[in-house]
N, C-alpha and C positions, 0 to 999 in steps of 0.2 A: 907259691902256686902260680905256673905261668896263666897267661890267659886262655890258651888254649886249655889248658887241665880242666878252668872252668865251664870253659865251650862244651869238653866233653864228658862233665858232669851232668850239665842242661841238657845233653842227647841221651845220656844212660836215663834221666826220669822220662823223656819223651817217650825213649825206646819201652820203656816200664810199662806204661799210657798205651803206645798201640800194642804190646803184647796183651795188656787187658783187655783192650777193648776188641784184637782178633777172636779169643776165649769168649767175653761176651757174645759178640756175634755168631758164633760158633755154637751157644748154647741150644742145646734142642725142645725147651719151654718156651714158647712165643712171646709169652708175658715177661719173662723175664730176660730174655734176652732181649725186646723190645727197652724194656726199663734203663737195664744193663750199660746198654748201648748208648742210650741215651744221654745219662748220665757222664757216662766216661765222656765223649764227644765234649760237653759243657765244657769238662775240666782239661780236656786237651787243648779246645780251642785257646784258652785264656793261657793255656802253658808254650804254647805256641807262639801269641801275642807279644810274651814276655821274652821270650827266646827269638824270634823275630827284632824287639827294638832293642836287645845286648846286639847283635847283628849288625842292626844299622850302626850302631854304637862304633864300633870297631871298624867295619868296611867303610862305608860312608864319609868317617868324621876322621877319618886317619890322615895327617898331613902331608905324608909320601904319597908322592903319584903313584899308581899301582904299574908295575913293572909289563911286559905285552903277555906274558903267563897269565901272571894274577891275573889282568884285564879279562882274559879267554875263561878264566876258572871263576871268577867274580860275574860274568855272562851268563855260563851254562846256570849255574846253583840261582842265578835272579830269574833265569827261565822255569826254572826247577818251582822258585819259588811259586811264580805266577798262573803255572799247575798246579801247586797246593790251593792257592787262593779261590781257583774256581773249585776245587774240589769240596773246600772248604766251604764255598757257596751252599752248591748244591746238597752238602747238607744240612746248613742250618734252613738251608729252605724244607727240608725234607724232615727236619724236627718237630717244627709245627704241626707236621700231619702225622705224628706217630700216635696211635692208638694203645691203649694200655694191653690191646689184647693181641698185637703183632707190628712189627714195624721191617717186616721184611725187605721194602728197599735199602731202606739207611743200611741194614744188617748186609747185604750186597756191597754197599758202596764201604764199609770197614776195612774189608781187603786190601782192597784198592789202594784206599790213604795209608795204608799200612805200608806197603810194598813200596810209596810214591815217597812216604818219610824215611823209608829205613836207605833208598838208592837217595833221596839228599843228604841225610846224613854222610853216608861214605863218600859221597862227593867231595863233602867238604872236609872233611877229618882226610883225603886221602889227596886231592890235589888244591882245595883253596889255601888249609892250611896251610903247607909248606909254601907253597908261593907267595901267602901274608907275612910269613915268617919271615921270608928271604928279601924283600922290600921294605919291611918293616924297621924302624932304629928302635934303637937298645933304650931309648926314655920313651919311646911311645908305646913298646910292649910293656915294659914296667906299669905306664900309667896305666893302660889297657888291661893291667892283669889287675890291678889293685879295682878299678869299677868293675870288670866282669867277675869280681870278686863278691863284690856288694851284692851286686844283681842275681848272682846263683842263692845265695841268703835270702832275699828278697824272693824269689820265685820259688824257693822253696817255702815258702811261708806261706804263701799267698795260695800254693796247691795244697797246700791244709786247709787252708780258710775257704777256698773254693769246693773242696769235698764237704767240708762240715755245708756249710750252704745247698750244694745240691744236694746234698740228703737229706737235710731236714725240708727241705720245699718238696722234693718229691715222695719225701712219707706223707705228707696232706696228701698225695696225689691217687695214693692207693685205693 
């Protein structure tokens, strides 16, 4: 499995996450799409966390200078990034105020991060890829594929462990 395979393993459960959580927000029961929403959001942000430091993992720590491509495509997608990050703000700021009996902002802002994740994703699957590919040596994808290897196991685990968690905390919640 290259590393990228694994890359695009960690965007297919992302993509999984904002398809839920657009349906949740989508729901037309206030209470439960407030819940819904909520919920998912928890387990996204930590899956995101996780897929974020394979990221740095690879771009960051990679011995090759990045080529003037990469440079431009490793640019946009850290811009990209730091629109997620405010996004991301604004709503764990906006989780604190969700009420069990609507949480109609947050349910606004789902779109949003959906639309903002699915254009980084393609960003990166359609020009950082290739451009990391093409700067990259043949022992550093290797080693790169064997950790992004680890870490897709790893985050997939840990979004088990993060759903059992936020449901059993949010069934007190009811």
């Amino acid at each position: 499995m290259s590393v990228f395979d694994s890359l695009a393993q960690e965007h297919a459960l992302l993509l999984k996450l904002v398809a839920r959580l657009e349906r949740a927000a989508a729901e037309t029961d206030e209470r439960v799409a407030a819940r819904e929403t909520r919920n998912i959001l928890l387990v996204l942000f930590k899956a995101l966390e996780a897929h974020q430091r394979l990221e740095h993992m690879i771009y960051d720590e990679s011995p090759e200078p990045p080529t003037p491509a990469a440079y431009k495509a490793l640019a946009s997608v850290e811009s990209q990034h730091q629109a997620l990050a405010a996004l991301r703000e604004e709503a764990a700021a906006l989780l604190g105020s969700i009420s069990p009996e609507g949480g109609r902002t947050i349910r606004e802002l789902a779109p949003r991060l959906g639309q903002l994740l699915r254009r980084l994703i393609e960003d990166e699957e359609t020009k950082l890829w290739p451009s990391f590919n093409a700067y990259a040596g043949r022992s550093t994808l290797h080693r790169l594929s064997m950790q992004a290897r680890e870490q897709l196991k790893t985050m997939e685990r840990d979004l088990d462990r993060y759903w059992a968690e936020v449901e059993t905390y949010m069934a007190q919640d009811r």
